[in-house]
C-alpha positions in Angstrom: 0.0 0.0 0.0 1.1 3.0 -0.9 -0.8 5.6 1.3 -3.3 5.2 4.5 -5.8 7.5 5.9 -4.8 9.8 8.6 -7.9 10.8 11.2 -7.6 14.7 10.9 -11.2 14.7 9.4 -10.2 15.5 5.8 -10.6 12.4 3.4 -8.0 10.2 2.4 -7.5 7.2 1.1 -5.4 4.0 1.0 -3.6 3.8 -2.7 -1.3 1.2 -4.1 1.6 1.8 -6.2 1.3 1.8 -10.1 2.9 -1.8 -10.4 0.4 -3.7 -7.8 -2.1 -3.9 -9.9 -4.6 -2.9 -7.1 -6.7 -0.4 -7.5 -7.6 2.2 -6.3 -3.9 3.5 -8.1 -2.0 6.3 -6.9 -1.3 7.3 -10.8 -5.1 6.5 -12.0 -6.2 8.6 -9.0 -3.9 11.2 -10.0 -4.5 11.8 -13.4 -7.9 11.9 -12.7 -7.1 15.1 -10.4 -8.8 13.8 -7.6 -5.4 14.2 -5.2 -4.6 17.7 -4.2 -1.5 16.7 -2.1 1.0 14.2 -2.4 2.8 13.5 0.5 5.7 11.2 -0.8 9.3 10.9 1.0 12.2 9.5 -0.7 13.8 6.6 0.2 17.7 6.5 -0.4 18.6 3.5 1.9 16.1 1.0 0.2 17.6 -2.0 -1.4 14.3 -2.3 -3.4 14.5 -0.3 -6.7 11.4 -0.6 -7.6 10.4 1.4 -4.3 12.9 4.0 -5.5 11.6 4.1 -9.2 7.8 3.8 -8.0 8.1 6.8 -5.8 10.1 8.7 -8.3 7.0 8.3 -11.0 4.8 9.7 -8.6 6.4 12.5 -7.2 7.3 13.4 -11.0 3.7 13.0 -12.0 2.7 15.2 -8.9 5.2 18.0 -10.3 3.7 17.0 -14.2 0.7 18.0 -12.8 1.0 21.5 -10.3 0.3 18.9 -7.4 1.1 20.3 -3.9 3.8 17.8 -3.1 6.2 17.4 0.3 8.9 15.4 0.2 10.6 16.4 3.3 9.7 14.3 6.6 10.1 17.1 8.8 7.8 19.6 6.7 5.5 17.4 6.5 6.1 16.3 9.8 5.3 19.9 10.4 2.4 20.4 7.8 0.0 17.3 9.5 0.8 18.8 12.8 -0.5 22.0 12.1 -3.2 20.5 10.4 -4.0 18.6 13.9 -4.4 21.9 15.4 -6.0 24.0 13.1 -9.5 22.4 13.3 -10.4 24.7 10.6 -9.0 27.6 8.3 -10.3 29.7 5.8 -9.0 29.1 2.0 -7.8 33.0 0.7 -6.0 33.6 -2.8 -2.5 34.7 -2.7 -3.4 38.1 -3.7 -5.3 38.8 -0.5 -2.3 37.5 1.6 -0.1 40.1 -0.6 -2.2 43.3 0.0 -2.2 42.4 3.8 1.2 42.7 3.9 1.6 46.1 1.7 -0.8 48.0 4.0 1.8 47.4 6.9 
């Protein structure tokens, strides 16, 4: 499996890796645009290259596809813990964040 839910009340799923042959599939599911964050950390110590390869394809597909995509442990480390304590937030375009800054 490639990805399992998380209980922070916003939907996931469990996805399997494009050579399973399971679906639902991470790729499938992607091209679809029906993911709108990949969380996806690379693995340099695994003796598996097919790990390495699989996780490569998705976090290039991600980037193919203006995914939001972390591949850092400790943002996203970071990321689902602010998620935890920000119950809930309120979605603004960048433009709004911009003009609250020029007015200071």
């Amino acid at each position: 499996q490639l990805a399992c839910p998380l209980d922070l009340g916003c939907h996931s799923v469990c996805l399997f890796w494009p050579e399973d042959s399971k679906e639902p599939n991470v790729e499938d599911v992607m091209m679809r645009r029906e993911i709108e964050l990949v969380i996806n950390i690379p693995s340099f110590s695994s003796k598996d290259l097919s790990d390495i390869t699989a996780g490569y394809r998705v976090r290039r597909l991600a980037a193919d596809l203006g995914i939001s995509l972390i591949t850092n442990m400790k943002c996203a480390r970071m990321f689902v813990e602010s998620l935890e304590r920000v119950k809930t937030f309120e979605v603004k375009s960048w433009d709004e964040y911009i003009l609250k800054d020029s007015a200071i």
